[in-house]
C-alpha positions in Angstrom: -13.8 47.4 8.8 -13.7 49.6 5.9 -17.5 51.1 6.6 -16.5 52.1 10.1 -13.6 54.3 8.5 -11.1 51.8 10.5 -7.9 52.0 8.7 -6.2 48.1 8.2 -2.7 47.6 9.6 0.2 45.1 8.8 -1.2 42.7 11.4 -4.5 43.0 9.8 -3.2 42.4 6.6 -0.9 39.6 7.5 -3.8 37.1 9.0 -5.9 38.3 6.6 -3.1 37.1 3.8 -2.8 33.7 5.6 -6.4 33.0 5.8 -6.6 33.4 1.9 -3.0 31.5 1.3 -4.8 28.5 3.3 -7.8 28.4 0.9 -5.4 29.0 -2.1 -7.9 32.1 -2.8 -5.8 34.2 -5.5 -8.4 36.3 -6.6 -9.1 37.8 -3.4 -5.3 37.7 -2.1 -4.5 40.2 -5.1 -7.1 42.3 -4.4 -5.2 43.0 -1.0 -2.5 43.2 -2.6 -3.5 46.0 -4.4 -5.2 47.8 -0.6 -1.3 47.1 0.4 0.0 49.3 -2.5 -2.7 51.9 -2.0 -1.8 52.2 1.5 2.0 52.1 1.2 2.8 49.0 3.1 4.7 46.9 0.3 7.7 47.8 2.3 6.6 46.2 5.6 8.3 42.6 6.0 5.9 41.0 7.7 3.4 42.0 5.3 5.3 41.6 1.6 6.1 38.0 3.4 2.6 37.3 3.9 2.2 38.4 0.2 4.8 36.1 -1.2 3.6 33.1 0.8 0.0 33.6 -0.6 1.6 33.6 -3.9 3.5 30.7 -3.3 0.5 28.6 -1.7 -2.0 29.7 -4.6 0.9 28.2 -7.4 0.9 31.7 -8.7 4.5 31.2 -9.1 5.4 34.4 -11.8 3.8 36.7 -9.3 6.1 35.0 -6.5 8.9 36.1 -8.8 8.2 39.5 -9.4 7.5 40.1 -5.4 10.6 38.6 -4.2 12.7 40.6 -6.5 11.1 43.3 -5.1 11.8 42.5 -1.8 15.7 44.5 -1.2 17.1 42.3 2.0 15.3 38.8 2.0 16.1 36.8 5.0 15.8 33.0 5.5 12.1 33.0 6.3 11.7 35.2 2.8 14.0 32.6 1.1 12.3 29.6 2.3 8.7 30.5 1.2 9.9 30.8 -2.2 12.0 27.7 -1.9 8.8 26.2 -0.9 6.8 27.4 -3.7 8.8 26.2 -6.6 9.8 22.7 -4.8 5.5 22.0 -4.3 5.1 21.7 -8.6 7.6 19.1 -10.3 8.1 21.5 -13.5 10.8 23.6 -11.3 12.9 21.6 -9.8 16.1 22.8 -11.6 15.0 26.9 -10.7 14.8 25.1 -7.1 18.6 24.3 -7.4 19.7 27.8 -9.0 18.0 29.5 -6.4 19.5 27.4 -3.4 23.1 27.8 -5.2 22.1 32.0 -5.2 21.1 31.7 -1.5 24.3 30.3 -1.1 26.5 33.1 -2.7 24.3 36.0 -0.4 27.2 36.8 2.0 26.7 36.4 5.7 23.7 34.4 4.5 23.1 30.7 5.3 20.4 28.2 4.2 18.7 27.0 7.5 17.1 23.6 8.5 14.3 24.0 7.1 16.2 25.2 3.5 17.8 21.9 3.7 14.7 19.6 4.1 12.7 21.9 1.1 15.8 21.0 -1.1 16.8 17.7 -0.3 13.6 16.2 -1.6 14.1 18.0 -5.1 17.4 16.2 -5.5 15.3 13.3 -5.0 13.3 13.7 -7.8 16.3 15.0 -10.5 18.5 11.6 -9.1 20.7 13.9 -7.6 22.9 12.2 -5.3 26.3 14.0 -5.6 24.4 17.3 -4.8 22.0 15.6 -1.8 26.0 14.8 -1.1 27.0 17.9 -1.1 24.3 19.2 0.7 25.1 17.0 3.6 28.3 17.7 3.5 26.8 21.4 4.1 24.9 20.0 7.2 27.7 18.5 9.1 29.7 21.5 8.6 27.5 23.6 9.7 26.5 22.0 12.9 22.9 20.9 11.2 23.2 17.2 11.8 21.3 16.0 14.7 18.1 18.2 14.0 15.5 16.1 13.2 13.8 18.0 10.3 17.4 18.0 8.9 18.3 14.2 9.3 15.0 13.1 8.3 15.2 14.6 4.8 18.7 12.8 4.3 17.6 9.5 5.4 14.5 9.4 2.8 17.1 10.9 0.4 20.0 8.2 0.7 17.1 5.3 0.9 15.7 6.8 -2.1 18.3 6.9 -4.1 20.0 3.3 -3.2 21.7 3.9 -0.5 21.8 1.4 1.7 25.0 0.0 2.8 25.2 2.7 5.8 25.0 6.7 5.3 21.1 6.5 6.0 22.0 4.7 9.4 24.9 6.6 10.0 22.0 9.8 9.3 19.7 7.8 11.7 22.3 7.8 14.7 23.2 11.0 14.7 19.7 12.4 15.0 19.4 13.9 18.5 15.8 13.6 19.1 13.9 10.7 16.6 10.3 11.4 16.0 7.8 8.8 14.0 9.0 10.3 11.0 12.6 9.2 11.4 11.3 5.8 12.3 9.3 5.4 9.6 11.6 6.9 6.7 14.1 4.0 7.9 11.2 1.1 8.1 10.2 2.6 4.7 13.4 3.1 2.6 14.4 -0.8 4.1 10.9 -2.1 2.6 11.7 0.2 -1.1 15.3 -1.5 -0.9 13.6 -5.3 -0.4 16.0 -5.0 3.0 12.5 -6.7 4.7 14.2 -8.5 8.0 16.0 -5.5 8.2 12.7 -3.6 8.3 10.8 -5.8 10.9 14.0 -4.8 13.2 13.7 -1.5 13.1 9.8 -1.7 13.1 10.6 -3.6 17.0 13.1 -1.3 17.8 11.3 1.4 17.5 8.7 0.1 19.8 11.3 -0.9 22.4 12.4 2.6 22.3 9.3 3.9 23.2 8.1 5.4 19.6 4.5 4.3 18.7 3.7 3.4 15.4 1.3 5.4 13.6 -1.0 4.7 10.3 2.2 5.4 7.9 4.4 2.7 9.8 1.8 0.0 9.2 1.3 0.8 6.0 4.8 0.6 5.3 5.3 -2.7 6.6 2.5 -4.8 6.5 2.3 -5.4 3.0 5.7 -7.2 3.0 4.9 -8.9 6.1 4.7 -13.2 6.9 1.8 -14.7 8.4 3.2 -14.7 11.7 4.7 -11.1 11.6 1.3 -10.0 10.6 0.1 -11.5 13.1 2.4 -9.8 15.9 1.7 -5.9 14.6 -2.2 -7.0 14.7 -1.8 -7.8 18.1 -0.2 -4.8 18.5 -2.6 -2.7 17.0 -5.2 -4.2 19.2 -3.4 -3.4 22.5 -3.0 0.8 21.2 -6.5 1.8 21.4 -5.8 5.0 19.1 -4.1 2.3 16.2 -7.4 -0.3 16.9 -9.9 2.3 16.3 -8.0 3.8 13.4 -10.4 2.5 10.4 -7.1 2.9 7.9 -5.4 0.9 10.2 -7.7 -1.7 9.9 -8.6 -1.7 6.3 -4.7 -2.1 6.3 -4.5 -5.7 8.1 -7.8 -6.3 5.9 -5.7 -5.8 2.5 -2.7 -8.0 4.5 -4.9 -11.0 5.4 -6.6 -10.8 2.0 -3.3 -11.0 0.1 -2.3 -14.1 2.1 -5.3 -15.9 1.8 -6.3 -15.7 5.2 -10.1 -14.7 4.9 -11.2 -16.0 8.0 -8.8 -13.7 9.8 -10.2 -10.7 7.5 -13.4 -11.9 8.4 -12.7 -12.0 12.5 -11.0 -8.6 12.3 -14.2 -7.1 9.9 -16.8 -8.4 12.7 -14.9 -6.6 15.3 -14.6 -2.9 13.7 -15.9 0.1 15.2 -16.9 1.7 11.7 -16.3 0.5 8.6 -16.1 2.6 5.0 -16.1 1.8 1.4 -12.2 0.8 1.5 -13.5 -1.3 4.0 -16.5 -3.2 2.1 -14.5 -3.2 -0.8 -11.2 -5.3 0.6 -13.5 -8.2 2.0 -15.4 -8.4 -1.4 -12.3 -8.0 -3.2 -10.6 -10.7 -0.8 -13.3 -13.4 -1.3 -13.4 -12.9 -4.8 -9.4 -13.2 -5.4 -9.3 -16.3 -3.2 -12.2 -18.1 -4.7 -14.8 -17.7 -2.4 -18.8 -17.9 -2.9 -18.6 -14.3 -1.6 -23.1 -14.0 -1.3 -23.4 -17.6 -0.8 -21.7 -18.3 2.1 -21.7 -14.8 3.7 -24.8 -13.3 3.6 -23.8 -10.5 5.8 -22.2 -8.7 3.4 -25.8 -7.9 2.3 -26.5 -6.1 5.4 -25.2 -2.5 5.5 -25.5 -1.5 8.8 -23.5 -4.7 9.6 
């Protein structure tokens, strides 16, 4: 670009800036930043946002700072990115908190959806429920309640920090429009609260609602599952073509069968996949050998590794 005397523009700048944020490639993302300066364009939104979420993807948190303060009217998308950026590493969880509470001063400025599911997961980690609270108490005012992104942060939020006796249902039923996600933050926080009948319920009502299961449901599930439970999401998995061929799915109901001490079933189901990995390999040797079984002796196709 720069040979043919073809001068860059904010757009050029922008996907360039998103390209590098992708492949967390500081050194070159300052080195634009410094073209941007030369050229006068720090004062372009699009572009100083571009800037500031290469910052924020590449960790380079300090420079993130200085940027932001730069920027004179930031607007939700501006506060969001930098949200983002301190909420992805542990160490500033509490800065995470000040700066939502100083978003929250800004006049004629209020955090959006996607605010409240960056910060909701921080008050996870500090064992913040009176300010998760508080937050919610946010969300229904303002009208945020039955947006998905919104009411699936809460749910993992009140499940997470022992609440179970009814706001993450209450959360659940007011969600307009229930994805996977909200299905399996419910069958997940039941299974972390030991609430395990509760958790096969949901795990059948979401099917009968006509939400499909994905990887992250069985995953969730099957380890706390019976025999005969087992048995049913299997059966299940084998009639969804896209769940039967997924290999984590399988090596899933491999670990599950393993654990109960049903190798003949690992062994049916290992016959029967389409591919197989290491996770794979390693659950049936790890099966035999935890439930006593001449693992070379009596299964000499283990030996063969295009089996």
């Amino acid at each position: 670009m720069n040979k043919s005397y073809s001068e860059p523009n904010y757009q050029t700048f922008a996907a360039t800036l998103k390209s590098f944020a992708a492949k967390s490639n500081i050194k070159l993302g300052k080195c634009l930043h410094s073209s941007v300066i030369k050229l006068g364009l720090q004062s372009c939104v699009i572009v100083s946002k571009s800037l500031l979420n290469m910052y924020a993807k590449c960790k380079a948190l300090d420079d993130c700072h200085i940027l932001f303060n730069q920027i004179t009217h930031p607007d939700a998308v501006t506060w969001n990115i930098m949200l983002s950026g301190l909420a992805g590493t542990r160490v500033h969880d509490i800065e995470v908190m000040k700066l939502y509470k100083t978003m929250n001063l800004v006049q004629h400025f209020k955090p959006s959806s996607v605010t409240v599911a960056i910060v909701l997961p921080v008050c996870v980690r500090l064992k913040g429920l009176r300010l998760g609270k508080s937050i919610h108490s946010y969300v229904i005012k303002s009208g945020l309640e039955s947006q998905t992104l919104v009411g699936n942060a809460l749910i993992s939020l009140y499940f997470k920090l022992g609440c179970v006796s009814g706001d993450a249902y209450q959360v659940f039923d007011e969600v307009s429009e229930r994805d996977v996600v909200s299905w399996n933050a419910m069958v997940a926080g039941l299974v972390e609260n030991g609430l395990f009948l509760e958790a096969f319920s949901m795990f059948r009502q979401m099917i009968v609602e006509g939400t499909s299961p994905n990887y992250a449901t069985i995953a969730n599930i099957l380890p706390v599952s019976t025999y005969h439970f087992g048995k049913e999401i299997h059966c299940y998995t084998i009639r969804r073509e896209e769940l039967f061929l997924d290999i984590s799915v399988a090596n899933s109901l491999l670990g599950f069968y393993s654990k109960i001490r049903q190798m003949k079933e690992a062994e049916s189901l290992f016959k029967r996949m389409h591919s197989k990995d290491l996770v794979s390999w390693n659950s049936m040797i790890a099966g035999y050998t935890s439930n006593e079984f001449e693992v070379w002796e009596t299964n000499p196709w283990l030996y063969n590794p295009s089996f």
